[in-house]
VEXFIBA-533450 format. One line per 10 residues: their letters; for each residue x, y, z of C-alpha. Coordinates in nm, 4 decimals. Layout:
% residues N
A = X,Y,Z | ...
//
This chain:
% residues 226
XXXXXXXXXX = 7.2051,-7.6848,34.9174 | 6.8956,-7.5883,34.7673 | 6.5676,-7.4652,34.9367 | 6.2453,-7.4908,34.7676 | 6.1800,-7.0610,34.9145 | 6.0331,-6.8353,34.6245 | 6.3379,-6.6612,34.6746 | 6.5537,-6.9709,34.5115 | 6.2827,-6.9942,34.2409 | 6.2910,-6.6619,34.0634
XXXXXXXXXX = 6.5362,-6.7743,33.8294 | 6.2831,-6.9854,33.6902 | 5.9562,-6.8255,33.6335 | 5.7271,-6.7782,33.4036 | 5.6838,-7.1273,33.3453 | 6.0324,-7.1925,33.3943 | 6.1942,-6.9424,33.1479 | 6.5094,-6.7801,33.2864 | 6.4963,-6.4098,33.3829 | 6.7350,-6.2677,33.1232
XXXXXXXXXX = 6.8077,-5.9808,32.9192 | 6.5741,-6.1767,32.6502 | 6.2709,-6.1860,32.8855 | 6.2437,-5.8631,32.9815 | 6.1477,-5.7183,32.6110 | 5.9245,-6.0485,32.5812 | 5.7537,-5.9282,32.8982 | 5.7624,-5.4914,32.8061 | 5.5634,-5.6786,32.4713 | 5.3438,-5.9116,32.6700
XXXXXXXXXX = 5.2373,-5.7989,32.9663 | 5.4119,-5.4656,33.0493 | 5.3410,-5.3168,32.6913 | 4.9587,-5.2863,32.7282 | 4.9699,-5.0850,33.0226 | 5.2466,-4.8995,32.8797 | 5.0969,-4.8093,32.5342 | 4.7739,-4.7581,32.6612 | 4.8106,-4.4268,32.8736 | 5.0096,-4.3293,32.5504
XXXXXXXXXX = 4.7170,-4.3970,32.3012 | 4.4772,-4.2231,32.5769 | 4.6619,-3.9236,32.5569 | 4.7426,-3.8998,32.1995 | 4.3329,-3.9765,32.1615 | 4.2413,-3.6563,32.3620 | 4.5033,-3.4548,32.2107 | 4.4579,-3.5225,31.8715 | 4.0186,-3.5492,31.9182 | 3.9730,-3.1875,32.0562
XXXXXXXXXX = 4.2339,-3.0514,31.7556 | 4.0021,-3.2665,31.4919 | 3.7216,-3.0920,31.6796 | 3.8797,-2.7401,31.7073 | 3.9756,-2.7661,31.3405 | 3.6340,-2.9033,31.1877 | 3.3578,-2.7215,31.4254 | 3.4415,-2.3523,31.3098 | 3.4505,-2.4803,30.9332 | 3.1134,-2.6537,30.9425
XXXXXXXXXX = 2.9592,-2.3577,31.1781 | 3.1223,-2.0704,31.0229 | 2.9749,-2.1290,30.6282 | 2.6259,-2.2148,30.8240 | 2.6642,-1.8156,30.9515 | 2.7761,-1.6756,30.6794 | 2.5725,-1.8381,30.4320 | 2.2055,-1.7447,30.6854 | 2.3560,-1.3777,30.6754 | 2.3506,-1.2680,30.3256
XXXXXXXXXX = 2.0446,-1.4048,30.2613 | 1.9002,-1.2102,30.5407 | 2.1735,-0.9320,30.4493 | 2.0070,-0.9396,30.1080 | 1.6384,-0.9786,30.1612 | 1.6174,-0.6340,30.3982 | 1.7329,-0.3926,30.0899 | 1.4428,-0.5981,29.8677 | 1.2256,-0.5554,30.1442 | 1.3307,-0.1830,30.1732
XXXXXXXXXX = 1.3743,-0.0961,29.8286 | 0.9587,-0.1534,29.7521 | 0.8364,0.1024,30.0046 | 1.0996,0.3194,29.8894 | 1.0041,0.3156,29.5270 | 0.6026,0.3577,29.6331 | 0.6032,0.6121,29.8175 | 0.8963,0.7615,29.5288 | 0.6251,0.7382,29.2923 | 0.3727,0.9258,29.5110
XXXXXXXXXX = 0.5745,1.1961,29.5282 | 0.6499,1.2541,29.2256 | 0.2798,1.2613,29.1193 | 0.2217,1.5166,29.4334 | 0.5219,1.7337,29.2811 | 0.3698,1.6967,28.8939 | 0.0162,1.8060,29.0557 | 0.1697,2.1363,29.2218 | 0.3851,2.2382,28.9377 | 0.0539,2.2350,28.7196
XXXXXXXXXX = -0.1296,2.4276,29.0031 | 0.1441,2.6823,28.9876 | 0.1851,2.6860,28.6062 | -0.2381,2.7377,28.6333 | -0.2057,3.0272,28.8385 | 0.0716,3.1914,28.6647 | -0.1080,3.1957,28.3116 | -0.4177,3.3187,28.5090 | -0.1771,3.6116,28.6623 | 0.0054,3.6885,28.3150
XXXXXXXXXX = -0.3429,3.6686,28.1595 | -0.4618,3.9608,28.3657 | -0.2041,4.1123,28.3906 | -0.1540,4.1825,28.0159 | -0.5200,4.2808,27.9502 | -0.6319,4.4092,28.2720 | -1.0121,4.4143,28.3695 | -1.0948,4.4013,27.9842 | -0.9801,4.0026,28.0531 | -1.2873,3.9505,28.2845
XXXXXXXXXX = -1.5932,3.8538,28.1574 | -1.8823,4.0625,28.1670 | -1.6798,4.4187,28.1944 | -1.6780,4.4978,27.7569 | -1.9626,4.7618,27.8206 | -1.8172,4.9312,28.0884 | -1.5514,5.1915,28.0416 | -1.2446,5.0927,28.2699 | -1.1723,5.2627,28.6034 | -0.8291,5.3838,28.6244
XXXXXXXXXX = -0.8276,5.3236,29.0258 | -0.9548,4.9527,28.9529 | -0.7078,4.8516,28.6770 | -0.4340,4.9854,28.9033 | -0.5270,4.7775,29.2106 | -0.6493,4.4546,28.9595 | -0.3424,4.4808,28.7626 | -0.1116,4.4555,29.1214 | -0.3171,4.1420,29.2293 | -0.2713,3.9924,28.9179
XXXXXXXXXX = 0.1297,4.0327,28.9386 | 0.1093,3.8874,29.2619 | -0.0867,3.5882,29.1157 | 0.2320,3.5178,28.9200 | 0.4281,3.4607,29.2192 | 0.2064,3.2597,29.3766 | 0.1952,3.0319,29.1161 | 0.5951,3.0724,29.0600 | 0.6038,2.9696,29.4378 | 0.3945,2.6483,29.3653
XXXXXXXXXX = 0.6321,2.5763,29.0762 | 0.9783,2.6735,29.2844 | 0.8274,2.4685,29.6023 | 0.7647,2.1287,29.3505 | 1.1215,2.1627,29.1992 | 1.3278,2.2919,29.4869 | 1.1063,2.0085,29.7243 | 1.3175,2.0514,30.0562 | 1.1245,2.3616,30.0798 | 0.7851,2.2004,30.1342
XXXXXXXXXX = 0.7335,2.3156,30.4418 | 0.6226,2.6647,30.2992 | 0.3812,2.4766,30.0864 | 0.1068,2.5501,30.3567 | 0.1903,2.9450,30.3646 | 0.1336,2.9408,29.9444 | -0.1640,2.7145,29.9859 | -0.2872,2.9863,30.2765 | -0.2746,3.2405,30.0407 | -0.4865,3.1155,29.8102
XXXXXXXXXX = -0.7280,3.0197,30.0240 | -0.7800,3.3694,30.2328 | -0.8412,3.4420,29.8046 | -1.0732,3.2356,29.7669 | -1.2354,3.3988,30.1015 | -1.2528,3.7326,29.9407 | -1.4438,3.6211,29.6366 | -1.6900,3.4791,29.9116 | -1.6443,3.8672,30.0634 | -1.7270,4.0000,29.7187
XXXXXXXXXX = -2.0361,3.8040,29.6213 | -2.2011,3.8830,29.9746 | -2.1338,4.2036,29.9322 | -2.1653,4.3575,29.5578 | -2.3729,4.0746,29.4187 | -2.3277,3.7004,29.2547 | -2.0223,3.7224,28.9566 | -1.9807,3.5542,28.6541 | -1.9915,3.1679,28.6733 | -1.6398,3.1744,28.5788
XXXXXXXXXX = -1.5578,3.3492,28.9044 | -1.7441,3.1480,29.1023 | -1.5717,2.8169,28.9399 | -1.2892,2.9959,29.0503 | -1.3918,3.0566,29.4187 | -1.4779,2.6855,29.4318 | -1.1379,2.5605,29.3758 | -0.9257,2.8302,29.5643 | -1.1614,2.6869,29.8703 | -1.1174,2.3420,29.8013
XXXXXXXXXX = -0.7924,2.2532,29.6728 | -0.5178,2.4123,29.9239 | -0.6335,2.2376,30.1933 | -0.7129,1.8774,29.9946 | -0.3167,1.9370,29.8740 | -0.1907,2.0115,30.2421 | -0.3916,1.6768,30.3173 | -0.2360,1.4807,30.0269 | 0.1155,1.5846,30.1586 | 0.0594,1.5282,30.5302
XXXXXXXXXX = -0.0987,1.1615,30.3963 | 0.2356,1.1094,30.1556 | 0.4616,1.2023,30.4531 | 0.2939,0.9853,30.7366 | 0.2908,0.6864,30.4611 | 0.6499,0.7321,30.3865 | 0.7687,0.7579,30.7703 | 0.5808,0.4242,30.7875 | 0.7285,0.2211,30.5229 | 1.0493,0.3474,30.6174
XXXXXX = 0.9786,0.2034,31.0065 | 0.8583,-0.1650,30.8166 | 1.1589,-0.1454,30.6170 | 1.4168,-0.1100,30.8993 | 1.1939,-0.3610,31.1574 | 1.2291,-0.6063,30.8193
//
């Protein structure tokens, strides 16, 4: 006997096919493969997307860095190197000027010192006092060193901070030849030339340096901020 259950149908559904061993790959390829490949392709996808991902994203950011650094790697030493070679340059013309000073006052102190008080002008009448060319010949000697300390402080420059005890020394000089014409009378013109310039110029050179050094310290503060 046959009943017309669902139970007694199985056999023949699916639009009447027989459940087999033939069916059941027809229906993994039909209707149970989609399900089935799907979760596989999902995973693969994610799995294989974030190593493309991984892979590419440091290549394409990593050139981007390292091709913005040198050029800002580069540009700071150009940007450096300018404010460098100024205030170089304006050193080397403050070192020229204060080797000339000192070669100046050297040939002034060798000058005297070789002839005396017959060098001065204005003393070829007068006989020469023994006393005098004694204590003139001594200051003249130690003109020679203050003009080989000029010379020494330009060549040897990491002592420049003694520049303003030379430049001193002058100037207290140049204070006494005030001292002498207030008290004995106005000198020759040469002397007073003289007086001018030990007045003037050591402090206008302490300026210069104090100006060179302050300009440096700020091109060197640019230069690192750049």
């Amino acid at each position: 006997m046959t009943s017309n259950s669902p139970e007694h149908e199985n056999p023949t559904a699916s639009g009447g096919r027989p459940v087999g061993p033939d069916a059941r790959p027809r229906q993994g390829a039909g209707t149970g493969a989609a399900p089935t490949s799907s979760p596989a392709s999902a995973s693969s996808t994610p799995a294989s997307t974030p190593a493309g991902t991984s892979s590419t994203a440091p290549t394409t950011s990593t050139p981007a860095k390292g091709g913005t650094t040198p050029a800002r790697g580069g540009t700071a030493p150009a940007k450096g190197k300018k404010p460098g070679k100024g205030s170089g340059e304006d050193w080397n013309v403050f070192r020229t000027v204060v080797v000339l000073v000192g070669l100046v006052l050297a040939a002034f102190g060798a000058y005297y010192l070789i002839l005396g008080t017959a060098g001065l002008p204005d003393t070829e009448a007068s006989p020469a006092n023994p006393t005098l060319e004694s204590q003139f010949r001594f200051f003249s000697a130690m003109m020679v060193g203050v003009g080989a300390a000029f010379i020494t402080i330009a060549i040897k420059f990491q002592w420049a901070n003694m520049l303003w005890l030379v430049c001193l020394m002058v100037f207290i000089g140049g204070i006494g030849r005030v001292l002498s014409w207030a008290f004995s009378g106005t000198p020759n013109y040469v002397l007073i030339i003289l007086m001018v310039v030990e007045l003037a110029f050591p402090p206008a050179l302490l300026v210069w340096h104090k100006y060179i050094a302050k300009t440096s310290d700020l091109r060197r503060e640019f230069a690192q901020r750049g």
